[in-house]
C-alpha positions in Angstrom: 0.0 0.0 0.0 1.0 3.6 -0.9 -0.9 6.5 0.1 -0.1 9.6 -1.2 -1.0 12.9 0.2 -1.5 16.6 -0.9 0.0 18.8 1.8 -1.7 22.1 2.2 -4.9 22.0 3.5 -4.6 17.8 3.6 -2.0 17.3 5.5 -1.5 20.8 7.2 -4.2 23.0 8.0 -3.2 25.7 6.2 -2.1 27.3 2.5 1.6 27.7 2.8 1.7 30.3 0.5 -0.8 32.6 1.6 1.1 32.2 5.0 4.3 33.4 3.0 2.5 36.3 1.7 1.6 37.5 5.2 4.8 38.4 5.5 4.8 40.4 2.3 1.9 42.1 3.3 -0.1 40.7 -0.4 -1.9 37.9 1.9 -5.5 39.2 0.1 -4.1 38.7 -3.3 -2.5 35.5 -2.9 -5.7 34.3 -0.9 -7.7 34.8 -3.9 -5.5 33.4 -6.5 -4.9 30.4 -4.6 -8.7 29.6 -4.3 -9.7 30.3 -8.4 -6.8 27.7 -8.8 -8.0 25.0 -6.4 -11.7 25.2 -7.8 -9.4 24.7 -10.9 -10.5 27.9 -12.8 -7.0 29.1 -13.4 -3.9 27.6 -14.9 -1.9 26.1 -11.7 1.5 27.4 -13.1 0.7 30.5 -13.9 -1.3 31.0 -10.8 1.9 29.7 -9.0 4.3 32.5 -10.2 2.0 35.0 -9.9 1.8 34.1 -6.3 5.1 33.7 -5.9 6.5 36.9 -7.0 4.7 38.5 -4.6 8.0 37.0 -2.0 10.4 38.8 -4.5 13.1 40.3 -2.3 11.6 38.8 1.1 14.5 37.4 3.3 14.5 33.5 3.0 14.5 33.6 7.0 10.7 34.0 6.7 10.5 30.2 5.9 11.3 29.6 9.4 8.6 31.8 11.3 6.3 30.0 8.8 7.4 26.8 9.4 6.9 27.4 13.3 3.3 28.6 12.9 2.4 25.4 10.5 -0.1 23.1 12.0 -0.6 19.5 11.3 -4.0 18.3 10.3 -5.4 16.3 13.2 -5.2 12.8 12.8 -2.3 13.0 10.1 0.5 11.5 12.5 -1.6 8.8 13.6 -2.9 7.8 10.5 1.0 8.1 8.7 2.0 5.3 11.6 -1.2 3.2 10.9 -0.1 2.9 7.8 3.5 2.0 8.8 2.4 -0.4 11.0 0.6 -2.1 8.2 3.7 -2.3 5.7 2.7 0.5 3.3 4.3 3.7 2.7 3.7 7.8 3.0 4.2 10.0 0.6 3.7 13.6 -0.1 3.4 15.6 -3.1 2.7 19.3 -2.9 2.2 22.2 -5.5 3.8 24.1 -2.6 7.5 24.4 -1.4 10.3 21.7 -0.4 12.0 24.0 1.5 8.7 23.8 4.3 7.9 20.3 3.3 11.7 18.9 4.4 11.3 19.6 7.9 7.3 18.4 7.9 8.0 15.4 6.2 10.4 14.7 9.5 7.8 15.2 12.2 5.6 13.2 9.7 7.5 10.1 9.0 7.4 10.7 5.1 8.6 7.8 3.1 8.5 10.1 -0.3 8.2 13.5 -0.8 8.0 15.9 -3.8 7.7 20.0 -4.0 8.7 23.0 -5.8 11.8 25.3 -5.0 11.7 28.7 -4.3 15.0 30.5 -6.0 16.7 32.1 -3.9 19.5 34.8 -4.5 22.4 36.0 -1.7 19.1 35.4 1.2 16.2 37.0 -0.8 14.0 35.1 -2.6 13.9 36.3 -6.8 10.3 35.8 -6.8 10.3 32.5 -9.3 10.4 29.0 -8.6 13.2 26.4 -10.3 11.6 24.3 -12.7 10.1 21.6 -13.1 7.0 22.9 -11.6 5.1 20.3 -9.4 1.5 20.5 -11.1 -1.6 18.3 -11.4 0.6 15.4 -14.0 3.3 15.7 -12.0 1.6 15.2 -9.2 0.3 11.6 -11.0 3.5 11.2 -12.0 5.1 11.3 -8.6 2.6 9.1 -7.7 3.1 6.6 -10.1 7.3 6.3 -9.9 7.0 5.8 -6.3 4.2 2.9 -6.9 6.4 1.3 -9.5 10.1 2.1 -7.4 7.8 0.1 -4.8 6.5 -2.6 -7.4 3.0 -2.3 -6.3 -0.6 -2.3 -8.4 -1.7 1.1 -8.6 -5.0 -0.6 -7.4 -2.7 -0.5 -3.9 -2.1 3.3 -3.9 -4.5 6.1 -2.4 -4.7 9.5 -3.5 -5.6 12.1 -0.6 -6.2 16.0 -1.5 -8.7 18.8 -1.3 -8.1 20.4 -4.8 -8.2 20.5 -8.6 -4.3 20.4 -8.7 -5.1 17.1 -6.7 -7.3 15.2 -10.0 -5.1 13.8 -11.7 -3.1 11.9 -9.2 -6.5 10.7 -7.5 -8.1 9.6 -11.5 -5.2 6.8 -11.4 -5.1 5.6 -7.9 -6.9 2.4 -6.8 -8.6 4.6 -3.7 -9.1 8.4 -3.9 -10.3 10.4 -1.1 -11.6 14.0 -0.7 -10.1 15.6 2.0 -12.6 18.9 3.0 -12.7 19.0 -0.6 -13.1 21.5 -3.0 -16.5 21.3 -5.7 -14.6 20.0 -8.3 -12.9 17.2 -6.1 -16.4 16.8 -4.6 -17.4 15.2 -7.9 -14.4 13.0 -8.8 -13.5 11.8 -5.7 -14.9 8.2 -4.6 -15.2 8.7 -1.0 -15.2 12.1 1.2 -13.8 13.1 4.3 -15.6 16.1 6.0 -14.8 16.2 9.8 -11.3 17.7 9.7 -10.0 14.6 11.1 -7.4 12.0 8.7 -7.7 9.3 10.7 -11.3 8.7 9.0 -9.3 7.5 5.9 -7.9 4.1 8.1 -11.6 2.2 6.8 -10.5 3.4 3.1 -7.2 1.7 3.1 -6.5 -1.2 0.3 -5.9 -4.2 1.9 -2.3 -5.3 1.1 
């Protein structure tokens, strides 16, 4: 078994990057952007750069007041050592940032993990992101080298997110779950998830 998250709003309660542009002061912008693009009306890489550049010429140090103020969804730890203790794996793929998910992915117990990286010039960010850009194929993608590096059935993985960027990895995956999903995810999904909690999902799990 491989179960494969999204990270903000799945696995963490929150949208890193609106919690970046806090810091910028452009928290309203980035709010907005980031919710056209999870109901999946706007282009996920463009909507991603334009978000971004709002942390052109932050200091990098931001990361870490963010990181501190990141909560994990309830339920996520137990639910990551549930399905440890029943020889799968836990993996993350995010549309967000590797330099946030690292450190997560330790408290977590990640066995995989996949994100985009923020450039980065003498301490300040450039306002871009290095390619290749983490979007909804690569997503499936990730998803699908990890299930093959792990020579399982894709009928054995899980797919757990809350929007559009989240489709395609959850169309291929033997079990996809909605997690306080968006309307488009709503639709697609085959089972939902609406009390906030991730430990819900252990009756959804493929039996290995």
């Amino acid at each position: 078994m491989l179960v494969v998250f999204d990270v903000d709003s799945t696995l963490i309660e929150q949208e890193v990057i609106e919690m970046l542009a806090s810091k910028a002061g452009k928290a309203d912008d980035v709010a907005d952007v980031t919710e056209r693009a999870m109901r999946g009306e706007l282009d996920f890489t463009e909507s991603l750069r334009a978000r971004v550049q709002t942390l052109k010429g932050m200091p990098v140090s931001i990361l870490d007041e963010v990181l501190s103020q990141i909560r994990i969804t309830k339920g996520a730890i137990e639910l990551i050592e549930h399905i440890h203790a029943h020889g799968g794996k836990a993996a993350a793929v995010s549309g967000g940032f590797i330099e946030l998910l690292e450190p997560l992915s330790k408290k977590l117990n990640l066995d995989f993990i996949r994100a985009n990286t923020l450039e980065t010039k003498d301490g300040l960010f450039t306002g871009d992101v290095i390619p290749p850009i983490i979007d909804k194929p690569a997503k499936a993608q990730a998803l699908t080298e990890w299930a093959n590096e792990l020579s399982l059935d894709l009928k054995l993985t899980v797919a757990v997110g809350d929007g559009a960027n989240d489709l395609d990895m959850m169309a291929i995956a033997g079990v996809s779950i909605g997690f306080n999903a968006k309307p488009r995810v709503r639709e697609k999904a085959q089972h939902l998830i609406d009390s906030g909690n991730l430990l819900d999902a252990v009756s959804l799990l493929p039996k290995n």
